[in-house]
Backbone as JSON, one array per atom type, in Angstrom:
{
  "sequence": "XXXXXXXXXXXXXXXXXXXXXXXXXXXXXXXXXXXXXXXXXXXXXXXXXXXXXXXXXXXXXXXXXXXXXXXXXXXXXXXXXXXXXXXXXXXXXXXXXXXXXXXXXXXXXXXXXXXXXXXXXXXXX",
  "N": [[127.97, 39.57, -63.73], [125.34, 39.18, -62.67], [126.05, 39.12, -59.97], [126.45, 41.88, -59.71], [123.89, 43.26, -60.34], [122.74, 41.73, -58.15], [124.02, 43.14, -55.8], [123.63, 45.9, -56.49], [120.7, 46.18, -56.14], [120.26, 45.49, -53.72], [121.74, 47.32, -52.16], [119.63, 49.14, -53.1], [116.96, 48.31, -52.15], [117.95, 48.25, -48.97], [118.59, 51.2, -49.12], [116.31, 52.35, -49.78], [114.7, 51.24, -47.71], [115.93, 52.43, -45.44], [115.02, 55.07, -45.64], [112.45, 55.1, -45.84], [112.3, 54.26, -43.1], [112.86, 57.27, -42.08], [110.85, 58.89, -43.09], [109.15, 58.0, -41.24], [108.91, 59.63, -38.96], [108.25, 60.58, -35.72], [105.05, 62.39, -34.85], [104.13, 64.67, -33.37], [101.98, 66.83, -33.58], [99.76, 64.42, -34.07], [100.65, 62.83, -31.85], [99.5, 64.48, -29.45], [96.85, 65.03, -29.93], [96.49, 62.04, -29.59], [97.45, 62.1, -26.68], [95.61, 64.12, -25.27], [93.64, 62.36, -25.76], [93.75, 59.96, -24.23], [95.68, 61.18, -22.0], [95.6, 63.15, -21.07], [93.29, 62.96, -18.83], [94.45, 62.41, -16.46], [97.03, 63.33, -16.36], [96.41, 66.22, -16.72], [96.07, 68.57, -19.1], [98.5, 70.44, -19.65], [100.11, 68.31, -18.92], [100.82, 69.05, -16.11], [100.4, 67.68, -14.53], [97.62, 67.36, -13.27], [95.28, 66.47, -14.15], [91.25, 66.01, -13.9], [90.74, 63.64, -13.14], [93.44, 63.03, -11.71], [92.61, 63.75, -9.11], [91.87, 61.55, -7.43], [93.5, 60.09, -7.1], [96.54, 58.46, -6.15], [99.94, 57.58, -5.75], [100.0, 61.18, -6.93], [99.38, 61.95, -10.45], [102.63, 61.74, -12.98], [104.49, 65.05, -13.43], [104.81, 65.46, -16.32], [105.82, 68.48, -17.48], [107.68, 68.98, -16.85], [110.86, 69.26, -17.4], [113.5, 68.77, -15.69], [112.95, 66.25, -14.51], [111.67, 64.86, -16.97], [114.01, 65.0, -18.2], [115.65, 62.61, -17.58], [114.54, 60.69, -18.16], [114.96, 58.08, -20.63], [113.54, 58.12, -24.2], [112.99, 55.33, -24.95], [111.98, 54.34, -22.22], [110.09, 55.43, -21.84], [108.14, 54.93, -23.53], [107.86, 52.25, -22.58], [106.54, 52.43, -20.5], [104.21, 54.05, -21.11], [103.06, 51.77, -22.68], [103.41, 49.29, -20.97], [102.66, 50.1, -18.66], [102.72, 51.91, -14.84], [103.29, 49.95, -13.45], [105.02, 48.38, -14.5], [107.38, 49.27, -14.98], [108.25, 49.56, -12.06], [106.76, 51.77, -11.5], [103.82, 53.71, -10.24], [100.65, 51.72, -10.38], [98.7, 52.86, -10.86], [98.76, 54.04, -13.04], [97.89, 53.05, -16.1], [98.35, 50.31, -18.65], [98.63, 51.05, -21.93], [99.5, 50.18, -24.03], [97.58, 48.31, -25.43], [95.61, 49.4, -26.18], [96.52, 51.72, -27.7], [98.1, 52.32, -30.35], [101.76, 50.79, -31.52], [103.39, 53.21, -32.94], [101.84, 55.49, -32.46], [102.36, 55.79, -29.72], [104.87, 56.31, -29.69], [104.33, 58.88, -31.08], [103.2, 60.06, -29.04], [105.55, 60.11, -26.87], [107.01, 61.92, -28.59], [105.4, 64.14, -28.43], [105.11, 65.42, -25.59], [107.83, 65.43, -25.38], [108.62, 67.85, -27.27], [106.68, 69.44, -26.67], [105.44, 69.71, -23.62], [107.19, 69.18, -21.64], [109.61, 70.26, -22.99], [112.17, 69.14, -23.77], [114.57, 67.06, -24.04], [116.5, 63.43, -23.73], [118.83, 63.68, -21.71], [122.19, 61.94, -21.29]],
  "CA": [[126.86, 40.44, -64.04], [124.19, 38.56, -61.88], [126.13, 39.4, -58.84], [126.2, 43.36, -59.69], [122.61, 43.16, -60.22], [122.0, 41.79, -56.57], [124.47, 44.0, -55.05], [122.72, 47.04, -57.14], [119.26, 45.7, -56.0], [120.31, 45.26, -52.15], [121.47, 48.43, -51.91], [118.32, 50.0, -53.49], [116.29, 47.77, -50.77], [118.3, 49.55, -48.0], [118.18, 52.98, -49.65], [114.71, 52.64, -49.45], [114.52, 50.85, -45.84], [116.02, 53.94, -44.38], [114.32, 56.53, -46.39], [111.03, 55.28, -44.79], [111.78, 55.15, -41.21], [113.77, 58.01, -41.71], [110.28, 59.88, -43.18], [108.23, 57.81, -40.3], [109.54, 60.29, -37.77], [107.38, 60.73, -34.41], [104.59, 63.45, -35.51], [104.02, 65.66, -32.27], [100.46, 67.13, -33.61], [99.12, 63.44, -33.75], [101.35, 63.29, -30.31], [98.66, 65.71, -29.12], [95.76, 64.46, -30.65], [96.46, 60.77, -28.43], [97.97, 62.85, -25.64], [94.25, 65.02, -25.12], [92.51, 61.45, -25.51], [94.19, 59.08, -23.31], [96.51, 61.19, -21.03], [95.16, 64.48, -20.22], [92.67, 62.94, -17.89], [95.16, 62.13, -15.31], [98.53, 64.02, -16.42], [96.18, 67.26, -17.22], [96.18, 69.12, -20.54], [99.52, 71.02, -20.29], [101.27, 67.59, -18.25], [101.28, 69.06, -15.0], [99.8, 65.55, -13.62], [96.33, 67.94, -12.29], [93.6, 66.2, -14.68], [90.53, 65.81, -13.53], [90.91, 61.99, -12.67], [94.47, 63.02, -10.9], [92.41, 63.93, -7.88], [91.59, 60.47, -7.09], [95.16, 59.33, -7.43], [97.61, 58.42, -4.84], [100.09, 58.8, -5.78], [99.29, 61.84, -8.17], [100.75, 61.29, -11.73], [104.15, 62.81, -12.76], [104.53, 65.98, -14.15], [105.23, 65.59, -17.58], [106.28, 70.0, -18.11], [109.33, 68.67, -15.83], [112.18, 68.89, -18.09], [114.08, 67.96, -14.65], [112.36, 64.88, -14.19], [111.91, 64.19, -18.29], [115.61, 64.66, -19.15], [116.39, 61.36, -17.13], [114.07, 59.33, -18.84], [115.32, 57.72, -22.87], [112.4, 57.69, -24.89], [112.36, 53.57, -24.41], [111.78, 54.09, -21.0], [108.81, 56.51, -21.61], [107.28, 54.22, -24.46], [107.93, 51.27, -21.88], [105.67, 53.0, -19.16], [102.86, 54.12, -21.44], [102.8, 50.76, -23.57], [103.21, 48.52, -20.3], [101.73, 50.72, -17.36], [104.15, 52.21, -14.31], [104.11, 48.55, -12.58], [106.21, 47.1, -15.03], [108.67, 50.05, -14.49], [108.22, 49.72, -10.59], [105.74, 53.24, -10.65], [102.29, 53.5, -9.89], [100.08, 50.54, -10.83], [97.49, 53.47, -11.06], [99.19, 54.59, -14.23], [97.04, 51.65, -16.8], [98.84, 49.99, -19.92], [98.04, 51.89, -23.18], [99.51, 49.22, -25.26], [96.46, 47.58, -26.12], [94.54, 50.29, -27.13], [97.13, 52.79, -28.52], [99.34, 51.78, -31.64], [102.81, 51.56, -31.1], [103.62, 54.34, -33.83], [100.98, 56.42, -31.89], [103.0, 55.52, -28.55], [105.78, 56.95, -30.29], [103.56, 60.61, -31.56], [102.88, 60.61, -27.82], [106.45, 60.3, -26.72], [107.1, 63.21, -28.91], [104.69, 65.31, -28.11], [105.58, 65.23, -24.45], [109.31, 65.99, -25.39], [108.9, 68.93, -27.65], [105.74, 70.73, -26.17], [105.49, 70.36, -22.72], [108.77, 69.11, -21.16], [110.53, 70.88, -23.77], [113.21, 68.47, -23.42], [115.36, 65.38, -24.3], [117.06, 62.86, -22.63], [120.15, 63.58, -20.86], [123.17, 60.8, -20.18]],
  "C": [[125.73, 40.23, -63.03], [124.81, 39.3, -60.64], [126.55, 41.19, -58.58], [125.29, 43.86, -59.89], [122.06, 42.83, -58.51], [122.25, 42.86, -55.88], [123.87, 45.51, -55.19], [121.52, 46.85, -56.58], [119.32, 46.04, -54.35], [120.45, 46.52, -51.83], [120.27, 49.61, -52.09], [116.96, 49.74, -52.33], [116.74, 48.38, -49.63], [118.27, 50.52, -47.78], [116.93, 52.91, -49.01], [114.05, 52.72, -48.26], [114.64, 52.48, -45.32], [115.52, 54.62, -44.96], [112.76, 56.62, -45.89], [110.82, 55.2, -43.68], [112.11, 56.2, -41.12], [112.05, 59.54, -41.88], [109.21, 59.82, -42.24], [108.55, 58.36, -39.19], [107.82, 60.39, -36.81], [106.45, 62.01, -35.52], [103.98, 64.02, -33.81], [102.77, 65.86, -32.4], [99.85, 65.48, -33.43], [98.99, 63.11, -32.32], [99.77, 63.3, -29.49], [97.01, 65.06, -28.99], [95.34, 62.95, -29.34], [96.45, 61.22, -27.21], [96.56, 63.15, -24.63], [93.21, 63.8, -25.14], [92.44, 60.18, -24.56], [94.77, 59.65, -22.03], [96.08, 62.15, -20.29], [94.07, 64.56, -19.39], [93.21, 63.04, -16.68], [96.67, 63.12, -15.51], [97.59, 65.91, -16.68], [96.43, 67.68, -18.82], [97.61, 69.64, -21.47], [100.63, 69.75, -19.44], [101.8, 67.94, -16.99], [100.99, 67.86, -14.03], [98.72, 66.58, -12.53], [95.18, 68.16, -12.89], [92.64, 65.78, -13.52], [90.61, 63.98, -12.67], [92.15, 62.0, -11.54], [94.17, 62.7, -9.17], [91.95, 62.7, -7.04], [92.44, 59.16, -6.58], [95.75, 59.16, -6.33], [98.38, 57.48, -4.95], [99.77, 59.5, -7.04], [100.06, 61.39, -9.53], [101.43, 62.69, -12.08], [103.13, 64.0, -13.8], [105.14, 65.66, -15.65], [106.2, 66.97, -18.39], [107.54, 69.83, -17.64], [110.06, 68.22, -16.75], [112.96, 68.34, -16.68], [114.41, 66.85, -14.79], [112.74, 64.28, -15.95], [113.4, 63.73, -19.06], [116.3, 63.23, -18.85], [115.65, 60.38, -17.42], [114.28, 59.34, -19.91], [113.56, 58.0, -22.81], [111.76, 56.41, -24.94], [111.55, 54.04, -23.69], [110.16, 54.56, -21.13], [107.85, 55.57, -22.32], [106.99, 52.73, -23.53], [106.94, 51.61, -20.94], [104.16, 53.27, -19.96], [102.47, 52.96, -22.32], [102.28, 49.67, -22.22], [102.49, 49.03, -19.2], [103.13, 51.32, -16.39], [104.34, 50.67, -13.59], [105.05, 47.78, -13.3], [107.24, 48.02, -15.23], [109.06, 50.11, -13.07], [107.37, 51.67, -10.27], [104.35, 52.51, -10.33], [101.95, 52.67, -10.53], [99.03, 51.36, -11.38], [97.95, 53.51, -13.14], [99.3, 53.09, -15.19], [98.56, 52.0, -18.22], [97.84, 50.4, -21.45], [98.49, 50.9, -24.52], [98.88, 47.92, -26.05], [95.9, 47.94, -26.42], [95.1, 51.04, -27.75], [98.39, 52.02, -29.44], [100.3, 52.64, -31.29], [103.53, 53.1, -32.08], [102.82, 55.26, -33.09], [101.59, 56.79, -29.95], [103.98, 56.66, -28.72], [105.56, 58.89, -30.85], [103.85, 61.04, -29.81], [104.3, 61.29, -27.31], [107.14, 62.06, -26.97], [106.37, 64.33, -29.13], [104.81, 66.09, -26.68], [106.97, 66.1, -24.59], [109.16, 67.58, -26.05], [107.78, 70.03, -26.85], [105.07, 70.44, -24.71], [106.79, 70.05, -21.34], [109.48, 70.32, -21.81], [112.0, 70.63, -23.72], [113.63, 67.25, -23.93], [116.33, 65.29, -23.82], [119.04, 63.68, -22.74], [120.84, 62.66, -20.22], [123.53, 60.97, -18.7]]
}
């Protein structure tokens, strides 16, 4: 009895597990929200990399609207670049680490805000 009680219990703990990352999905409008307060100085508004700050740049920062370019980066990779900066991917050093001021769940909005509205893209093996 005891041990159809745990097994009943464990599974209800798992149920649950996945049922809340599954409803903590990326949120795109928040995305947006971070996107317009951290990125769109230097990547621009719509991600062509021709904010105001860009012009100072060398080199400029990527295009972000570049499905091209976006389809060959995972989502890691992307959360790895705006959490750590591009020097700890080997890009620009210009391009600063956001993972001390932006929460990683908010890393993650960004990510997908990027993918669905102005790439309009995901990764490609």
């Amino acid at each position: 009895m005891k041990n159809g009680i745990f097994i009943l219990t464990l599974v209800f703990i798992c149920a649950l597990f996945f049922y809340t990352r599954s409803s903590q999905a990326a949120d795109s409008a928040k995305g947006q929200e971070v996107y317009n307060t951290y990125c769109a100085l230097c990547h621009g508004p719509t991600g062509l990399g021709d904010g105001v700050g860009a012009a100072a740049l060398d080199p400029k920062p990527r295009d972000l609207s570049s499905a091209t370019l976006l389809e060959s980066y995972t989502d890691e990779y992307l959360v790895n670049v705006i959490t750590n900066g591009g020097g700890a991917v080997g890009k620009s050093p210009a391009m600063p680490p956001w993972g001390g001021v932006v929460s990683p769940e908010d890393i993650q909005n960004v990510v997908a805000y990027i993918r669905k509205n102005l790439c309009k893209c995901e990764y490609k093996k």
